[in-house]
N, C-alpha and C positions, 0 to 999 in steps of 0.2 A: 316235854320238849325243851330242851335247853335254849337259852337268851341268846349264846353266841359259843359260834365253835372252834376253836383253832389246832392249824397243822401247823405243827414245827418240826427241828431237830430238837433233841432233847437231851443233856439238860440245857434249857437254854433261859438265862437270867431274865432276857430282855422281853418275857412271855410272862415273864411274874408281877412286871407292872398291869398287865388281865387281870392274873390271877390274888391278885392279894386289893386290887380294888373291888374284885368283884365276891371277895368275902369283905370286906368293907360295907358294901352298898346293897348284899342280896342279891345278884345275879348268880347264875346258872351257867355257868361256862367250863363248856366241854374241851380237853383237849386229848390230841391226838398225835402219834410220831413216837421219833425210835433215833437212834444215834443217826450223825451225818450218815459214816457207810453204810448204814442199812438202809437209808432213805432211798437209796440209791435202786433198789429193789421193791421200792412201795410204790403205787399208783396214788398221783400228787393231784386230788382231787376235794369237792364238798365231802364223798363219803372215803375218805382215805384210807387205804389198807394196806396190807403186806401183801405182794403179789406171786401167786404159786410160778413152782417154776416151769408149767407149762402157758400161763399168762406170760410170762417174762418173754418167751420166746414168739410169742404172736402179736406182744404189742407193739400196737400200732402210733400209740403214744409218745414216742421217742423224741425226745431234745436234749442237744449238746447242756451240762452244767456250765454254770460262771463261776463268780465269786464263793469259795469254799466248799463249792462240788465239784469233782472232776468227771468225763464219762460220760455214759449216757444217764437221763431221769425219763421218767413217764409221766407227762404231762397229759393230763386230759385239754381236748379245746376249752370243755366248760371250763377247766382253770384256769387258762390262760384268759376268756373272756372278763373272769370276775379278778383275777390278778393278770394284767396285763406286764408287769416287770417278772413274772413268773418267781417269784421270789417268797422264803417264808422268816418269820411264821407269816401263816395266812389265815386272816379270821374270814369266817362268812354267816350271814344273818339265818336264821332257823330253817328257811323254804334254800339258801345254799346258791340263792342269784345276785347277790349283793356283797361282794368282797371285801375285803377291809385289811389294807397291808399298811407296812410300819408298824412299827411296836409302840410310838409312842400315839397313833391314830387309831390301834386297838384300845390300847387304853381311854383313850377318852370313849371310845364306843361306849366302854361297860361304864364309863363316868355318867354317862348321858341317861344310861338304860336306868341307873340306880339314881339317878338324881333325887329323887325323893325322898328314898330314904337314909341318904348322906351326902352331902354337898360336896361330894372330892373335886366339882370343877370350879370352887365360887361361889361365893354368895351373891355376886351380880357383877355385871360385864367389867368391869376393872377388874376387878379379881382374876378374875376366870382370863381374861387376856395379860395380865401380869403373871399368870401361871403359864400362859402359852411362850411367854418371854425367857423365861425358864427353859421351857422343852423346846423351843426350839436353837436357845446355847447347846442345850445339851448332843442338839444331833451333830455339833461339829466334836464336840467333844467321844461322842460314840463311833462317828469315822475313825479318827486318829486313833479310837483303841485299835477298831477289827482291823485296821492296817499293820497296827505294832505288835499285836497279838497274834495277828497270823505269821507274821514274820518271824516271831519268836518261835511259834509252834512248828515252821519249817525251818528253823536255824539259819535264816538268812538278814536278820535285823541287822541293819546299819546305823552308825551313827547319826546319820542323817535321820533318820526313821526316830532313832532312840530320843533326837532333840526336839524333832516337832512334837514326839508325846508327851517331856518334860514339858514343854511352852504349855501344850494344850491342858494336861493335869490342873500346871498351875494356875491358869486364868479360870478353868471349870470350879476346881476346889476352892480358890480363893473368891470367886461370887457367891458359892454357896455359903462362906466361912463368913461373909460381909451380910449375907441378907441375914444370916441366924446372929444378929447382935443379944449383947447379953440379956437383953428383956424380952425376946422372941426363941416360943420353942419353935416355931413351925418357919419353912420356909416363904410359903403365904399365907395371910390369914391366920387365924387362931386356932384352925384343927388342920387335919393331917389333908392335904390336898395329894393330887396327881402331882405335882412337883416333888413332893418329899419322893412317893412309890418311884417315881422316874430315879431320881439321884441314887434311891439304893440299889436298887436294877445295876445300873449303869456301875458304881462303884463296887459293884460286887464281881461283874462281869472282869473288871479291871484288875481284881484280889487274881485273876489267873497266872497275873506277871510273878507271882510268889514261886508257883509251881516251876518257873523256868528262869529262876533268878542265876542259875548257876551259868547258863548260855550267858548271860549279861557280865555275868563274871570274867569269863572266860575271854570276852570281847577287851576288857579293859572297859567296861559300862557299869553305872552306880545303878541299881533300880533304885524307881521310881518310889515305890513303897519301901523307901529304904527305914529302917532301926525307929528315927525320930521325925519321921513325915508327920505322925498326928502333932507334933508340936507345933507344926507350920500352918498344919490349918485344926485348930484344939474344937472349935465347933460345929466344923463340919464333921470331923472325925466322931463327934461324942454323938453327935445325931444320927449318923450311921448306926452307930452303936447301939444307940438307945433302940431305936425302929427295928434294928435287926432281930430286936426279943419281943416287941412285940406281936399279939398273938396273930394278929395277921400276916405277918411277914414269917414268926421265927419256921413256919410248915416249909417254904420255901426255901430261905436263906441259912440259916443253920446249917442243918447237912450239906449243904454248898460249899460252905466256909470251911465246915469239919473236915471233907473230903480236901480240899485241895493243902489243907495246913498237913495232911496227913501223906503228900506228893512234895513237900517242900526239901529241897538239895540239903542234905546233912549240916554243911556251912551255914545256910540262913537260918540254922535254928540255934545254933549257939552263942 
């Protein structure tokens, strides 16, 4: 039986903070899902599935989508019970009564479940709430992407949108560039905590502005990962980097990065 299970869309970065702690520390975590649009046709439940299409037509499951779904989804009540914002990804504990949403509240699930045999939350309550101080900058910074990012993915990004993401960027990237001083590899502590896994999730999710750099163009707008951003912030950027090859993260991230460099506007690549 798996430690913990989760339903998402897939690919989805901010699911990887699970799953790369949870090759970290030994956990067991199952996941589950399919592209946004096909979600749309799966019964959003503990035992999640693709829904035939004579299910499709008698369920009884039905709820309007919000944010990044449109339509109808099929919610079970038990999911709504155990995720009450009905929203994913969605972890839930092995018996499937006990929900766990946020990405960065999964993550710490599998921090907690593995604690023994890798400290990713702390080696004691300073720590581990110094690490919380971390994630939770990071959820204003995770807003302002799925805002500018959606916006860009429906071609509707305005300036206004474009500048709150520069402000947000640079306050996010420039604390992580301030805590990695030159005699620190780790963002807390001396080995790789849930703050590092949070920051690459996050800045990877964010590499998708590459792929629609040319809307930005087109706007009279500079992206944000413009030519020489890593100059601006040289250790956050190199920390990225580093983490991204290792072995825990590169199963994730790699193809991630491969794929979207492989979707970039002719122009951003020369």
């Amino acid at each position: 039986m798996n430690d913990l299970r989760i339903f998402s869309y897939l690919p989805n970065p901010r699911i990887w903070k699970a799953t790369i702690a949870a090759r970290l520390c030994g956990v067991d975590v199952e996941v589950r899902g399919s592209s946004p649009k096909e979600l749309q046709s799966w019964l959003w439940d503990f035992d999640a599935h693709p829904l035939s299409d004579s299910e499709l037509a008698t369920s009884a499951d039905t709820r309007t989508g919000k944010v990044g779904f449109g339509g109808t989804l099929h919610k079970t009540s038990a999911f709504m019970e155990a995720h009450p914002f009905g929203t994913v990804p969605a972890a839930f504990s092995p018996d499937g009564k006990t929900g766990i949403f946020e990405s960065n509240s999964i993550m710490r699930a599998v921090a907690r479940l593995g604690e023994k045999r890798f400290p990713l939350y702390g080696r004691d309550a300073y720590e581990a709430s110094r690490i919380d101080s971390f994630l939770d900058a990071s959820l204003v910074f995770a807003r302002d992407s799925q805002i500018y990012l959606l916006s860009l993915l429906s071609g509707k990004v305005s300036p206004e949108i474009h500048s709150r993401m520069r402000d947000g960027f640079t306050v996010y990237l420039g604390g992580i560039n301030q805590a990695l001083s030159s005699d620190r590899e780790f963002v807390v502590g001396e080995s790789i905590s849930i703050a590092d896994i949070c920051f690459v999730a996050e800045l990877a999710l964010f590499f998708n502005e590459k792929a629609r750099s040319g809307e930005l163009l087109n706007k009279g707008l500079e992206p944000i990962l413009h030519a020489s951003v890593d100059a601006e912030f040289p250790r956050a950027f190199a920390h990225f980097s580093r983490l991204s090859k290792h072995a825990a993260f590169a199963h994730d991230v790699e193809p991630y990065l491969k794929k979207i460099e492989s979707h970039r506007p002719a122009e951003a690549n020369r």
